[in-house]
N, CA, C and O atoms as a GROMACS GRO file, in nm:
protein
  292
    1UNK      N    1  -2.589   1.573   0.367
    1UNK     CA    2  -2.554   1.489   0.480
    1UNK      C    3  -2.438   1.398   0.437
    1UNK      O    4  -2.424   1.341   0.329
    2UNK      N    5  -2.367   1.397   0.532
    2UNK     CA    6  -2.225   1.327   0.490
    2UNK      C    7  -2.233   1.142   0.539
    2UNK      O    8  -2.318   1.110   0.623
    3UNK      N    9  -2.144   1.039   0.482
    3UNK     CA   10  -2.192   0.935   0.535
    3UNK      C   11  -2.124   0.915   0.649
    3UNK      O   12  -2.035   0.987   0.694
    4UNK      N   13  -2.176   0.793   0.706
    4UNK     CA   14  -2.131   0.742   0.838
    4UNK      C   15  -1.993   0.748   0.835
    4UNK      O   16  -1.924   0.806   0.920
    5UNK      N   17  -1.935   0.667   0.702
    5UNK     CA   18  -1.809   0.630   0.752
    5UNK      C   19  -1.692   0.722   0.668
    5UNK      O   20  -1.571   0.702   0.670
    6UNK      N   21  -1.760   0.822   0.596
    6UNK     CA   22  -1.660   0.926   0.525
    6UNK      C   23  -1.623   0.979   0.633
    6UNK      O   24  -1.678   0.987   0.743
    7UNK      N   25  -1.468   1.035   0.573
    7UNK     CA   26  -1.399   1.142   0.639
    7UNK      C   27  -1.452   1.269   0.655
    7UNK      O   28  -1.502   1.327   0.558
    8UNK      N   29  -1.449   1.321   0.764
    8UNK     CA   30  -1.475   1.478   0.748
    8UNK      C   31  -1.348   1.585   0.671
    8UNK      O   32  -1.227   1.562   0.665
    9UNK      N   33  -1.415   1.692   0.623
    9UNK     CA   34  -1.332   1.764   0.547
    9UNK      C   35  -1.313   1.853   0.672
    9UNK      O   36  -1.377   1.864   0.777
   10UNK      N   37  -1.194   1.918   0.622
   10UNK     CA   38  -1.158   2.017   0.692
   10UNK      C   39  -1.164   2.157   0.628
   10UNK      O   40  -1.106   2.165   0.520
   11UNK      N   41  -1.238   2.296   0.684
   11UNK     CA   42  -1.254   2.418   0.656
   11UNK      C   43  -1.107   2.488   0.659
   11UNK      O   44  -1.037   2.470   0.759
   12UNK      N   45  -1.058   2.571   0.546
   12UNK     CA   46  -0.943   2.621   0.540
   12UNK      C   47  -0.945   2.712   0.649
   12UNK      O   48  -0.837   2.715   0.709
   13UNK      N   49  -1.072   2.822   0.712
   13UNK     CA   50  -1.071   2.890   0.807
   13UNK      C   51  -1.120   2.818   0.949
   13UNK      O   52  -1.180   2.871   1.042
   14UNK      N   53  -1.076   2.687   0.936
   14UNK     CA   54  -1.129   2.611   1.106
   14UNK      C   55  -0.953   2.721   1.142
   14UNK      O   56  -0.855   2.762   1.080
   15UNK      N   57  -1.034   2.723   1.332
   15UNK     CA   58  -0.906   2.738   1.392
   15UNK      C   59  -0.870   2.645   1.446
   15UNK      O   60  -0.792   2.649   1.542
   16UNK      N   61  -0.931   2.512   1.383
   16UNK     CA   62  -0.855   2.356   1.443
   16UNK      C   63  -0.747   2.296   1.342
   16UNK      O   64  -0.757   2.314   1.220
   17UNK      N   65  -0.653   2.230   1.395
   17UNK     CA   66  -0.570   2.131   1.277
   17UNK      C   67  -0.624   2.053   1.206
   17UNK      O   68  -0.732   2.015   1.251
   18UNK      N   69  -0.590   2.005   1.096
   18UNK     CA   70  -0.711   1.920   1.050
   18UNK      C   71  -0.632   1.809   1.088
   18UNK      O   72  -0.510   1.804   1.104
   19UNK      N   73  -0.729   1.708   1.100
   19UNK     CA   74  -0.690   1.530   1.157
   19UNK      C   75  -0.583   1.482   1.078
   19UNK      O   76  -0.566   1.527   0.965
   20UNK      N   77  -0.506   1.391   1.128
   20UNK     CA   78  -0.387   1.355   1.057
   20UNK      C   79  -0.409   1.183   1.023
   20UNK      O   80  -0.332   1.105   1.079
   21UNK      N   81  -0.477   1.149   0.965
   21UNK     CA   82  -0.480   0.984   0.900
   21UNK      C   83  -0.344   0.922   0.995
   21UNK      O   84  -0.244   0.985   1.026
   22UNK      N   85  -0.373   0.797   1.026
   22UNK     CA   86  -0.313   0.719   1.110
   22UNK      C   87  -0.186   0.660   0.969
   22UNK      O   88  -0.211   0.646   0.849
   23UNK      N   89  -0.045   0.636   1.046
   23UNK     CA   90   0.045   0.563   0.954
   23UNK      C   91  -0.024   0.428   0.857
   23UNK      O   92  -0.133   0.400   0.908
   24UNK      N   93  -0.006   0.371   0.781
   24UNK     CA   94  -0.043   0.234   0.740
   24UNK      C   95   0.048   0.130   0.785
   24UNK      O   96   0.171   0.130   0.790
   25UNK      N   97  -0.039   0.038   0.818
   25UNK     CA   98   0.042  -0.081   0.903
   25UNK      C   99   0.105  -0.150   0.802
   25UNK      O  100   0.043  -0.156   0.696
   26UNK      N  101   0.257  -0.227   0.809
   26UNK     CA  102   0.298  -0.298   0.712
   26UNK      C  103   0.308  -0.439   0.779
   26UNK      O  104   0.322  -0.445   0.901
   27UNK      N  105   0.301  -0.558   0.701
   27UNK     CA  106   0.301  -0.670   0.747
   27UNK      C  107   0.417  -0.765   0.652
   27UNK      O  108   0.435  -0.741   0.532
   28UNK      N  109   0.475  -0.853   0.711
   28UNK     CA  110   0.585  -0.951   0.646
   28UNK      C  111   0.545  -1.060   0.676
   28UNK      O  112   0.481  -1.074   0.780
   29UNK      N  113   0.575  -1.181   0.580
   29UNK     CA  114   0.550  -1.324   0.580
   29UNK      C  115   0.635  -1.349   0.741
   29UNK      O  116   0.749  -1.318   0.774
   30UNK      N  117   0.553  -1.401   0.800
   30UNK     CA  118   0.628  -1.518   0.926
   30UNK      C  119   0.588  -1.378   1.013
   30UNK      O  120   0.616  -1.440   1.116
   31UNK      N  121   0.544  -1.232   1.069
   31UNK     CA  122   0.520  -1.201   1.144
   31UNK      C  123   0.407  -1.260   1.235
   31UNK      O  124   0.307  -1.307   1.180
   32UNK      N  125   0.416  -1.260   1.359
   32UNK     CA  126   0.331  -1.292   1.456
   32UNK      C  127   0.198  -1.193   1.438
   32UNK      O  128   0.228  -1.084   1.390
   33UNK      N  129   0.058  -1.210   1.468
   33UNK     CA  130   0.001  -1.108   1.499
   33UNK      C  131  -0.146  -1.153   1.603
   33UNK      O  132  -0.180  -1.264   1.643
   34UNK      N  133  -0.190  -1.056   1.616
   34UNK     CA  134  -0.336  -1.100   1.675
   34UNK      C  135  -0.429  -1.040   1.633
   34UNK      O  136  -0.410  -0.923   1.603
   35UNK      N  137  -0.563  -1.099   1.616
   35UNK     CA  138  -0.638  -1.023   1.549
   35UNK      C  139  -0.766  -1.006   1.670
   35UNK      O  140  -0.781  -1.080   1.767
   36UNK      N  141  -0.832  -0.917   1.641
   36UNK     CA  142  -0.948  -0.914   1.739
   36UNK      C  143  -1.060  -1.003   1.750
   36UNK      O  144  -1.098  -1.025   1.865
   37UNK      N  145  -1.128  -1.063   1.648
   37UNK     CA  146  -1.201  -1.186   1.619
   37UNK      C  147  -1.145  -1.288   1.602
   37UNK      O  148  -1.210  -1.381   1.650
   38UNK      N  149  -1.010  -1.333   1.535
   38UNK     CA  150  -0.966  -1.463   1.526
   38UNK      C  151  -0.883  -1.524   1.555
   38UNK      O  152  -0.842  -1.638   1.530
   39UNK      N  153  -0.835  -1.387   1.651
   39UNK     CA  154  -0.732  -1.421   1.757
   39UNK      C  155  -0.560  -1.404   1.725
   39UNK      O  156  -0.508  -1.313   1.659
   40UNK      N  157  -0.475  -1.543   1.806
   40UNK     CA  158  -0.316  -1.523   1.719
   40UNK      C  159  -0.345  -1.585   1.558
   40UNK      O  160  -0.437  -1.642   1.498
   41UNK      N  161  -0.239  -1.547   1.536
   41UNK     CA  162  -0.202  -1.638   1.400
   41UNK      C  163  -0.080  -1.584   1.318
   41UNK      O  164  -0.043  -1.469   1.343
   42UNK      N  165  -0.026  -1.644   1.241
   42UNK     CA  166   0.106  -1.594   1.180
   42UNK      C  167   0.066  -1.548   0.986
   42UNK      O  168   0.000  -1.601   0.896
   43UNK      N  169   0.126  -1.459   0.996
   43UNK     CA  170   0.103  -1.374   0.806
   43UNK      C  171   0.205  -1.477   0.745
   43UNK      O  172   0.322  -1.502   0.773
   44UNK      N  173   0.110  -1.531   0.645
   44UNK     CA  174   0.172  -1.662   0.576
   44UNK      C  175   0.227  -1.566   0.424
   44UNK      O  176   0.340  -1.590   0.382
   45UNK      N  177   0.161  -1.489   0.371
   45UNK     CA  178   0.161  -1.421   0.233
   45UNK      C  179   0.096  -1.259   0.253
   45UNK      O  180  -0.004  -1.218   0.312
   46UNK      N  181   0.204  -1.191   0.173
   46UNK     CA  182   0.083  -1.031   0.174
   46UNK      C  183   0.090  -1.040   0.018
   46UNK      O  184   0.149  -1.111  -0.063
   47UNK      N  185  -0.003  -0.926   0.014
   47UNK     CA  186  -0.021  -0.871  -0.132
   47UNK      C  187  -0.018  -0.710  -0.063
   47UNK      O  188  -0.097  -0.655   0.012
   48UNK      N  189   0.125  -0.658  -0.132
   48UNK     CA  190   0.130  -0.523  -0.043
   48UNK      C  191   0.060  -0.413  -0.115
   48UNK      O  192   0.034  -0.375  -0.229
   49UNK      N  193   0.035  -0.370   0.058
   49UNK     CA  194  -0.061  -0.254   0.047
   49UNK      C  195  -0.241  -0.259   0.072
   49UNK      O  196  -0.328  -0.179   0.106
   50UNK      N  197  -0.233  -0.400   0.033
   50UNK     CA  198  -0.404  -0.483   0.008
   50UNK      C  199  -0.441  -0.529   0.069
   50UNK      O  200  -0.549  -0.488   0.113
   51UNK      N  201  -0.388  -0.639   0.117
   51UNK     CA  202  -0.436  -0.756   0.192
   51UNK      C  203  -0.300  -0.836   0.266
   51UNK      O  204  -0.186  -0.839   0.219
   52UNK      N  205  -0.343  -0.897   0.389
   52UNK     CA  206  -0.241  -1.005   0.406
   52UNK      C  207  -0.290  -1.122   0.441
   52UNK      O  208  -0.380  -1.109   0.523
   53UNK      N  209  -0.260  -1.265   0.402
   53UNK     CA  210  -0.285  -1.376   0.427
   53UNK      C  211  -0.220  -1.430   0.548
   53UNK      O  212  -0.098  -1.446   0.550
   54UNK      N  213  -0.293  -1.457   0.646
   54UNK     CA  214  -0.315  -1.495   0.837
   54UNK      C  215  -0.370  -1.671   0.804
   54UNK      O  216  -0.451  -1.726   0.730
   55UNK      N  217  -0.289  -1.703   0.886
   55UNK     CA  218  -0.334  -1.872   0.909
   55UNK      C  219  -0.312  -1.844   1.078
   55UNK      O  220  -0.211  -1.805   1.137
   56UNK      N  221  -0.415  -1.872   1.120
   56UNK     CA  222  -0.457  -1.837   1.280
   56UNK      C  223  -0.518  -2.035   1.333
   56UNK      O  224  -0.594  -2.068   1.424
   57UNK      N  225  -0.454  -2.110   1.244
   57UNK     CA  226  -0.456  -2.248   1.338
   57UNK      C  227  -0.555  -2.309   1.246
   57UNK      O  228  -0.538  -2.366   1.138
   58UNK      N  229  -0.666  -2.282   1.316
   58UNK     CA  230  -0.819  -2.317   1.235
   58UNK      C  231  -0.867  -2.316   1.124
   58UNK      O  232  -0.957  -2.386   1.077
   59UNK      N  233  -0.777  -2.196   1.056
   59UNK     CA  234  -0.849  -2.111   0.962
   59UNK      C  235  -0.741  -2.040   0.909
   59UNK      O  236  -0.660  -1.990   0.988
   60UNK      N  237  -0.722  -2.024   0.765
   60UNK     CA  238  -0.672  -1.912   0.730
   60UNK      C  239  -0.777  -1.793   0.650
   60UNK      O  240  -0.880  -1.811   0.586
   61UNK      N  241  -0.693  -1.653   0.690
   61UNK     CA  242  -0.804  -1.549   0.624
   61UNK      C  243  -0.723  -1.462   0.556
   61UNK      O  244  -0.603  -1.445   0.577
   62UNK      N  245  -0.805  -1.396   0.460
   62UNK     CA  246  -0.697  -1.268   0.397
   62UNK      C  247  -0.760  -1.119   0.497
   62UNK      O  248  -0.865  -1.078   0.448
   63UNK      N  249  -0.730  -1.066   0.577
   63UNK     CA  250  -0.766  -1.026   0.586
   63UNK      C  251  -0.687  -0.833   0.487
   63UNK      O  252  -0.571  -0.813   0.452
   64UNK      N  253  -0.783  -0.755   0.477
   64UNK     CA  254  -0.751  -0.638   0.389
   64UNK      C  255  -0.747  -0.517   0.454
   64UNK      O  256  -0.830  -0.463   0.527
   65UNK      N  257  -0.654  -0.485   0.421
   65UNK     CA  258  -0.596  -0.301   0.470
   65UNK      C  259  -0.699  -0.283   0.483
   65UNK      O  260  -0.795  -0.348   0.442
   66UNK      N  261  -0.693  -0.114   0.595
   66UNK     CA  262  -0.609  -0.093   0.659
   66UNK      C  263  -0.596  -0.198   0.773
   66UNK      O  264  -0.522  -0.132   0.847
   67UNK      N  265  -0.608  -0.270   0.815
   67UNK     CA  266  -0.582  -0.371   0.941
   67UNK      C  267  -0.630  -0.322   1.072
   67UNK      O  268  -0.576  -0.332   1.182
   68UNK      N  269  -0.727  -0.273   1.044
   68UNK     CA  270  -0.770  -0.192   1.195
   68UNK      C  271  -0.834  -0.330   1.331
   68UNK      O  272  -0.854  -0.307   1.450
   69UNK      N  273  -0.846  -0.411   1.287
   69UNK     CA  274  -0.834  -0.513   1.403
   69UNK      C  275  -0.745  -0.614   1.426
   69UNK      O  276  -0.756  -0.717   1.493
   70UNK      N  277  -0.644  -0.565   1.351
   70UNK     CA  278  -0.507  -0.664   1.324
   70UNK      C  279  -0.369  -0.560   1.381
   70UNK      O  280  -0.348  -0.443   1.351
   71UNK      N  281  -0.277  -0.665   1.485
   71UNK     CA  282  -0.159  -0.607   1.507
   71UNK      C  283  -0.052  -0.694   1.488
   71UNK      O  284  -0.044  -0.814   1.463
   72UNK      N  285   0.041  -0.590   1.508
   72UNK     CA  286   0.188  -0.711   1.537
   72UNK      C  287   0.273  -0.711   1.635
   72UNK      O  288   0.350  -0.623   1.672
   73UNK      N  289   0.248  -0.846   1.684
   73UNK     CA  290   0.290  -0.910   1.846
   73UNK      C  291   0.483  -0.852   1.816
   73UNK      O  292   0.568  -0.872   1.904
   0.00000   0.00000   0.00000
C-alpha cells in the first residue's frame, strides 16, 4: 500500500502520460504575495529553493517550499 501523500509511479506499459510535477515557484525579497491562512504579506528574505521569510503585518513566517498555499500578487 502506497502512502497518502507519495507520488504515484508510473507503469512503462500505461497507455497514459505519466504526470508532469508542477514548475517550482521562485520568490524575491520585496515580492508581494498572499498566502491562504495568513493572508497578504511581503517576502522579507529567501533561503533559495527552501524556504522564504513573509512578514504578513502581524507576524512574520518562514514559510517552506514548495509554496503550495503561497502566491505572487
Amino acid at each position: 500500500m502506497t502512502k497518502p501523500g507519495a507520488p504515484k509511479r508510473h507503469l512503462p506499459t500505461s497507455p497514459f502520460k505519466a504526470a508532469v510535477p508542477p514548475d517550482p515557484k521562485h520568490f524575491a525579497a520585496g515580492d508581494q504575495v498572499a498566502h491562504d491562512i495568513y493572508g497578504l504579506g511581503r517576502v522579507t528574505d529567501t533561503e533559495e529553493g527552501v524556504a522564504a521569510l513573509v512578514d504578513f503585518g502581524s507576524t512574520r513566517m518562514r514559510i517552506l517550499s514548495p509554496y503550495t498555499k503561497m502566491i505572487k500578487l
